[in-house]
N, C-alpha and C positions, 0 to 999 in steps of 0.2 A: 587339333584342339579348337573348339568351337570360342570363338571373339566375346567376350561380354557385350550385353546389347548395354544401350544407353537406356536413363531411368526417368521418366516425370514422377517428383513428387510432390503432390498436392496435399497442403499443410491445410489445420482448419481445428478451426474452436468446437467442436460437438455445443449444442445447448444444455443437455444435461450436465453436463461440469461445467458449465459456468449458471447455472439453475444451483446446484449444491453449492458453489463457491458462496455465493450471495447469499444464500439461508445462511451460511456460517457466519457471513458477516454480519447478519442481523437484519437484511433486508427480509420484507413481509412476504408470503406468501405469492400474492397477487404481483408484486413489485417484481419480484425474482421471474416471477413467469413472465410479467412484460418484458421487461429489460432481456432476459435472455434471447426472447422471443427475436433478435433483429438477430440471431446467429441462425435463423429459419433457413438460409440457400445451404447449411450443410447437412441439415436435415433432409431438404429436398433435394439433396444431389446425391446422396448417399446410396436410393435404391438405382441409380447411373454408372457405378462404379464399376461395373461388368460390365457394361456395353461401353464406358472410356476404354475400360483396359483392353475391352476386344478391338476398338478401333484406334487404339495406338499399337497394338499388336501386331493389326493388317498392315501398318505402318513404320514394323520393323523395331519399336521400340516399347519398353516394359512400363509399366504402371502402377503406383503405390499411392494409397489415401492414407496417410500420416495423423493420427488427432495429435492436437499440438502437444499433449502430455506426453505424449514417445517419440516425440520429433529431435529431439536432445540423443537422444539413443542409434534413432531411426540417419539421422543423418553423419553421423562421427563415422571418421574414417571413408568416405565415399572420394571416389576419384571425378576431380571435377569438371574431366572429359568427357565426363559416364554418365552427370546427373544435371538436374532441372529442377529450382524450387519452384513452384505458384503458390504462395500462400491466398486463399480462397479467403479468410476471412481478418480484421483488421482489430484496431480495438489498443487503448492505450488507457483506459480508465475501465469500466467497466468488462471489457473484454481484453483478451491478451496476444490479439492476432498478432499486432505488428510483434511480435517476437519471433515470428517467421523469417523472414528477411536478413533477421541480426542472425539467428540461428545460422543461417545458410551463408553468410558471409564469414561468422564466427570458425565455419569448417572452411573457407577456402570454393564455397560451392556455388557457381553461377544462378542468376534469381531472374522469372519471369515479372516484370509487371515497373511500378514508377520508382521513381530515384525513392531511397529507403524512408528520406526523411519527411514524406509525404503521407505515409501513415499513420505519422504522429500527426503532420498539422491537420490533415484533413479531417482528425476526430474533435477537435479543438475550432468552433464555429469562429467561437469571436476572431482567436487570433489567424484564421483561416481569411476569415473576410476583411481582416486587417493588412492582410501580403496582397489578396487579391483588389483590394482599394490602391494601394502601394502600387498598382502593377497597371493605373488607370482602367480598371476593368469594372462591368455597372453591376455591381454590388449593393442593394441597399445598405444607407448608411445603419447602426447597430447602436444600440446603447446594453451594456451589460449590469443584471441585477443578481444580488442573492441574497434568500431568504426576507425582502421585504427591504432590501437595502440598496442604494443604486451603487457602483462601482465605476459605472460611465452612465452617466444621463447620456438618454437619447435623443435625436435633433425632434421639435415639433412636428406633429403631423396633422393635418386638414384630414387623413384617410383610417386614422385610426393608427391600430398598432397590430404587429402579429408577435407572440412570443414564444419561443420552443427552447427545448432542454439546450446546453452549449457542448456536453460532449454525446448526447444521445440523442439518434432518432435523427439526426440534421432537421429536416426540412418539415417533421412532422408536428403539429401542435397540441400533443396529448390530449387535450381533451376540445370539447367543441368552442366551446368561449373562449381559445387561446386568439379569435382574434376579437382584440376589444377595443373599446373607443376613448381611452385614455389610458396616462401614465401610473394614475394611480392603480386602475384593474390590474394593470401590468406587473405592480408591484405585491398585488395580492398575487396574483398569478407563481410568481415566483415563491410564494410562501409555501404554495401549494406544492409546485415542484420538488423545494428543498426538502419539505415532510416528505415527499412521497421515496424520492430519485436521489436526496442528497447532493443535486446539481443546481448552477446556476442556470440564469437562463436569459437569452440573446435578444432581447425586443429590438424590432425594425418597424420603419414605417410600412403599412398593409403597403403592398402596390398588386395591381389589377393583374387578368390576364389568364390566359390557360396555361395550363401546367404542362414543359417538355420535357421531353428525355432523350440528350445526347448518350451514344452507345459507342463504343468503339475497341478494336481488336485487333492486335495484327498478327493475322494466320501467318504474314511472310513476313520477316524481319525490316524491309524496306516499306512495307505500309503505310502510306502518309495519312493526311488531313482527309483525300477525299473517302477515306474511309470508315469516315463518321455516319452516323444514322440518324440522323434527327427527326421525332417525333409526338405530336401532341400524344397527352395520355388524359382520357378525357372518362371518370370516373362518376360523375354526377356530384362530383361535390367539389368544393372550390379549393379544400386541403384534406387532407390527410391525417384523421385521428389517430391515436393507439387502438381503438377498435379495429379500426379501419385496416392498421397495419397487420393485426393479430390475424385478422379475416382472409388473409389473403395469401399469406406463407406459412411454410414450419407443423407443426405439432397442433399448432390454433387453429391454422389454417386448414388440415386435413377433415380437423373436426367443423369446421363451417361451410366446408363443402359439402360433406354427408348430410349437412341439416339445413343444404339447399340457402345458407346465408352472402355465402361467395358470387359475387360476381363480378368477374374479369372485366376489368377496364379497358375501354376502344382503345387501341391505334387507329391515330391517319399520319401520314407524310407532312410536315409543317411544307416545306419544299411547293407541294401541289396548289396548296393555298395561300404560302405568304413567303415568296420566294426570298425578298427582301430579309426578312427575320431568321432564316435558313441560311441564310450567307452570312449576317453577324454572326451567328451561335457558332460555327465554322469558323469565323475569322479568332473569333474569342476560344476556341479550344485549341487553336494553333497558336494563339500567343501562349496560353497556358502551357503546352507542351513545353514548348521554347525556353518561355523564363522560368518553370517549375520541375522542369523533370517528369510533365507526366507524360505517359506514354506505356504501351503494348496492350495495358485493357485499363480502362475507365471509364465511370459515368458521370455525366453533369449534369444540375436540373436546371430549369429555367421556368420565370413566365414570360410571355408572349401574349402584347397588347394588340389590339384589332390594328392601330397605326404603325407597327413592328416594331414598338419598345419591347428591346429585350432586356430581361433583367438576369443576371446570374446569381442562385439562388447557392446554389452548392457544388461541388464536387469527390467523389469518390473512388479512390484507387483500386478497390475490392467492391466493383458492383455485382448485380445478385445474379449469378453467372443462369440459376436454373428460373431466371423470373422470367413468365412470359414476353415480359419488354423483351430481354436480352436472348430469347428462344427467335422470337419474330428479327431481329437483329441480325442473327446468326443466318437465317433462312433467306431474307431479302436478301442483303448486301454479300452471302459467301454463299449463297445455295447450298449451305450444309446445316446439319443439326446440332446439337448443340455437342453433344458428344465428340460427333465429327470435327469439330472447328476445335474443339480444347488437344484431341489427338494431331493434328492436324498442323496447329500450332506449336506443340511440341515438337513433333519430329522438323519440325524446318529449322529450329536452332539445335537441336540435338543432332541430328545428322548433316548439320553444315558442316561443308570440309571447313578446314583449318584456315585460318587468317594467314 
């Protein structure tokens, strides 16, 4: 009698049902396609799913893409010698990922990725950068507004202000005037969000600097720090619209590529040019690991000033596993693809003997 093999299963929000969810709720047309639009990596992972399942195959172990609607189904009853959650996408407001994790515990079933309660804070900016202030880590300081109303005034700024949604989009500023040069913009700003998003929204002081992306994975259960990948992502523009985001992932993004509108943001190595800033962003994601629980894949963004002020911008426990950043990732620091490295991944805790 042939042995059951062991099982990765990669849980994940589809965009189209959470595009329906949001019509039904009442959100606009346009809104429901934005918003949806940040569940783009399971869109784009989706035509991969035959070359994972061929390359955990080779690897001795089976493979299933779970949409989180039959993951209730999809998971009851599995033995959980036999099985492996990755929930691929996150989401505690708008989206319903973190129910991944609870699912997979709720059956008794071991989970790839951070401590659980990490996918709720990390959608949650303010109180996000409130643990990581907590935690002496350089966070700009935050003041929280909704709908035209302040809820935390924010400290003064000589640099202006940047404003974005608090549970959407983390780091991105909807639209181009989200950085503006007072509290009161800021306060419109937020009237705008509220019509549009139905969210508050996070003003910080602007602070300078190029935009990184810490990346990290660990193919091998032992994994540490030096397995981070720090990188400038230098895109021409100093942040990141909802245009910007639509144009580059997902169902948006397919169509802005055929009409020649996409184009792919440089990597460099921060490492090569500001070796200094390379070692805080490193020291600062192993404090995080430590006092946060995060750990096996996460991103973090940063800016990085010409004198190596690093500032930490955000972090995410479900980063965009098919985004180029994290393809380039995969290929420098594990000489594999991206397929490879999620296969790869899996059978090292699935086929680890027994403790």
């Amino acid at each position: 009698m042939t042995a059951a093999r062991p099982k990765l299963f990669l849980v994940y929000e589809p965009e189209e049902a959470c595009r329906a969810r949001l019509k039904k709720e009442g959100f606009a047309d346009r809104q429901a396609l934005e918003i949806s639009s940040y569940l783009a990596q399971s869109t784009d992972l989706a035509p991969e799913f035959g070359a994972i399942g061929a390359a955990c195959d080779a690897r001795g172990i089976n493979f299933e893409a779970v949409a989180l609607d039959e993951a209730p189904g999809r998971l009851s009853g599995r033995d959980p010698h036999l099985a492996l959650v990755w929930t691929l996408t996150d989401g505690i407001s708008y989206f319903r990922g973190s129910a991944g994790p609870t699912l997979a515990r709720l059956n008794g079933l071991p989970t790839f990725g951070a401590d659980d309660s990490l996918f709720s804070l990390c959608q949650d900016k303010f109180r996000s950068g409130a643990v990581l202030s907590a935690l002496k880590l350089p966070v700009p300081a935050a003041g929280l507004a909704r709908d035209g109303k302040w809820l935390v005034e924010p400290p003064a700024s000589r640099s202006g202000y940047f404003t974005k949604p608090n549970r959407l989009g983390a780091k991105i500023g909807i639209w181009p005037d989200s950085r503006c040069d007072s509290q009161e913009q800021a306060l419109e700003l937020s009237r705008r969000v509220f019509s549009a998003y139905r969210d508050s929204v996070v003003v910080q002081p602007y602070v300078p600097g190029r935009n990184v992306r810490a990346s990290f994975l660990a193919v091998e259960p032992a994994t540490g720090i030096e397995a981070l990948g720090i990188s400038f992502v230098d895109s021409g523009n100093d942040f990141q619209t909802m245009d910007d985001s639509m144009a580059l992932y997902g169902q948006t993004g397919a169509s802005a590529a055929a009409e020649g509108r996409y184009a792919e943001p440089q990597l460099a190595a921060v490492e090569e040019s500001q070796p200094t800033a390379a070692a805080s962003i490193r020291d600062i994601a192993s404090r995080m690991m430590d006092a946060l629980g995060l750990g096996d894949v996460f991103s973090a963004d940063f800016r990085v000033e010409p004198d190596d002020t690093v500032h930490l911008i955000e972090f995410e426990v479900c980063p965009g596993l098919p985004c180029f950043d994290f393809r380039d990732y995969c290929r420098s620091v594990w000489q594999l693809d991206l397929a490879g490295a999620i296969a790869a991944t899996a059978a090292s805790r699935l086929l680890r003997a027994p403790d």
